[in-house]
C-alpha positions as MATLAB code, in Angstrom:
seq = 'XXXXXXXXXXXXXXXXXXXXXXXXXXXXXXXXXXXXXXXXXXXXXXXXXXXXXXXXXXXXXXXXXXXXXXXXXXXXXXXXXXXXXXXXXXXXXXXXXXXXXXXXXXXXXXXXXXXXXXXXXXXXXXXXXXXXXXXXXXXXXXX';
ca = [
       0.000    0.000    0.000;
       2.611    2.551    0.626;
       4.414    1.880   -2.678;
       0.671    2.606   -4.220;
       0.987    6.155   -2.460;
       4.720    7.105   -3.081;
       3.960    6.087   -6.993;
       1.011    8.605   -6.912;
       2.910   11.522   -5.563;
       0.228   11.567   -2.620;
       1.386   14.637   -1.300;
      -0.843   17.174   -1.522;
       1.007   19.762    0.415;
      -1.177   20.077    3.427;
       2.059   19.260    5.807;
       2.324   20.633    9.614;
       5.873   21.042   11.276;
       6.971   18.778   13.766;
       5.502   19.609   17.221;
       2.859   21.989   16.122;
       0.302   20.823   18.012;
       2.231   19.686   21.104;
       1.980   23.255   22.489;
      -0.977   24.832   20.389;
      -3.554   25.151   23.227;
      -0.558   26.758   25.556;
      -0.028   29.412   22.632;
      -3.558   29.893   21.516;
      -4.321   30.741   25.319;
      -1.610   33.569   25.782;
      -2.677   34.991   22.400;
      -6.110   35.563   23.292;
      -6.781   38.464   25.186;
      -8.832   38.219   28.677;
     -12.424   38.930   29.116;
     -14.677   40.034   31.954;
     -16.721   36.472   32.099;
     -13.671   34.857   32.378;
     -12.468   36.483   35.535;
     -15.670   35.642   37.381;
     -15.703   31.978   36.325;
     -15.252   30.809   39.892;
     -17.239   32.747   41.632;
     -21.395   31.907   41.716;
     -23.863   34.895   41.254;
     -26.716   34.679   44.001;
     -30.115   33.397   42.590;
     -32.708   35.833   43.140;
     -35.878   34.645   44.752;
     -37.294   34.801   41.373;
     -35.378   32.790   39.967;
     -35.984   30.377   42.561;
     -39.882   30.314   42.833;
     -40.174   30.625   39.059;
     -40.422   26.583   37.703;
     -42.704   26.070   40.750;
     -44.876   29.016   39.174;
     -44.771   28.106   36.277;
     -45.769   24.262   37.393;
     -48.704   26.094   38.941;
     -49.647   27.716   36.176;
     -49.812   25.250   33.639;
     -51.710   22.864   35.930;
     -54.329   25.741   36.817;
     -54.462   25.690   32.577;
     -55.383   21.733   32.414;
     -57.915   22.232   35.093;
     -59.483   25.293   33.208;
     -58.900   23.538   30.104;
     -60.940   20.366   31.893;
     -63.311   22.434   33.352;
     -64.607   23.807   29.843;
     -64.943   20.587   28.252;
     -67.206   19.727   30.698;
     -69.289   22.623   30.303;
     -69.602   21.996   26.886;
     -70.462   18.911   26.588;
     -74.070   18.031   26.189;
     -76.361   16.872   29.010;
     -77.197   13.829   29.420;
     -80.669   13.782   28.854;
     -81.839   10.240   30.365;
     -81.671    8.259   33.477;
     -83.079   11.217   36.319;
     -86.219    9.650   37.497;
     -87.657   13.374   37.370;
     -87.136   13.141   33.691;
     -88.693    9.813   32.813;
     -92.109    8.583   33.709;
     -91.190    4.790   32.475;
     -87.964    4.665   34.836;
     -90.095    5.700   37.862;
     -92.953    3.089   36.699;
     -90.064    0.602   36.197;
     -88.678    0.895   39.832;
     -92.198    0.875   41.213;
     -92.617   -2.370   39.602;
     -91.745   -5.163   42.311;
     -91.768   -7.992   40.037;
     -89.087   -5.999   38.111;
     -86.958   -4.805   40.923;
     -86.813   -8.296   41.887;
     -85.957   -9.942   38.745;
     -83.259   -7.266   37.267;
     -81.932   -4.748   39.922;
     -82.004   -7.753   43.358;
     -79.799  -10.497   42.218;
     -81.116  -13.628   44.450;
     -82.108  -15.350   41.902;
     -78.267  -15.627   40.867;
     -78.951  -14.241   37.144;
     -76.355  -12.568   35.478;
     -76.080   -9.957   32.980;
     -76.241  -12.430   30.087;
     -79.434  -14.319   31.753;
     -81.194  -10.941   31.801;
     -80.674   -9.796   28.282;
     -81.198  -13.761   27.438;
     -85.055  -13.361   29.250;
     -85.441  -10.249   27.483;
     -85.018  -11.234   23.925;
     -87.107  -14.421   24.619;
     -90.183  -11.919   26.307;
     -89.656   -9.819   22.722;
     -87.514   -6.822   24.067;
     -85.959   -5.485   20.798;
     -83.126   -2.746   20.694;
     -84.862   -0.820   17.746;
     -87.969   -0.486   20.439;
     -85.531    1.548   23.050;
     -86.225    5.133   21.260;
     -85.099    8.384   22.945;
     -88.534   11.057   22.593;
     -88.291   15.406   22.771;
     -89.200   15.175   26.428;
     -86.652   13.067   27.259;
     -89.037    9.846   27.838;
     -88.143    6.330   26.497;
     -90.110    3.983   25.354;
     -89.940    0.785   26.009;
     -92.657   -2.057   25.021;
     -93.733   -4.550   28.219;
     -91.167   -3.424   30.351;
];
């Protein structure tokens, strides 16, 4: 390999003298001149109380933000319109019911969720029947 170089005349002239950089930073140092920052490297400016309180502000303030933030999404979003027993005359006939109370909402009889629904599709309880009305009454068919 290095008779491939010397036959190519692989100098390009970009040489540095022996021992250049042996004493470069020593030289570069004394030939800079001396500023003010420098001088007070050592020594530690006191924080103000600023700039000590100042991330726990700001920490403050951005969780005061996501709780405003949260607080307006909830006001915006809609009402629910349906399961206040002031609202719906079919949910207060429903709970007056004792037949029902005792076969859906008291669980003696060990049913579970999917023995409900199962008794209500065989008794002809139909999703399409469960229809949301303007004054916020549901119907439902032989409830």
């Amino acid at each position: 390999m290095k008779d491939i170089l010397e036959q190519i005349n692989h100098k390009d002239g970009m040489t540095v003298p022996e021992g250049y950089f042996e004493d470069f930073a020593s030289r570069m140092a004394a030939s800079l001149p001396v500023r003010d920052w420098e001088e007070n490297r050592g020594k530690v400016m006191p924080r103000s109380f600023w700039q000590k309180v100042r991330p726990y502000v700001y920490l403050a303030a951005m969780f005061a933000g996501v709780w405003c933030m949260m607080t307006m999404f909830d006001m915006m979003r809609p009402a629910s319109p349906g399961l206040s027993l002031e609202n719906n005359s079919r949910l207060t006939a429903a709970l007056d019911n004792d037949s029902f109370i005792n076969d859906y909402v008291i669980n003696e009889s060990g049913m579970d969720e999917y023995l409900i629904m199962e008794d209500l599709y065989e008794n002809g309880f139909t999703p399409a029947e469960y229809t949301a009305t303007d004054d916020n009454d549901y119907n439902l068919t032989d409830i």
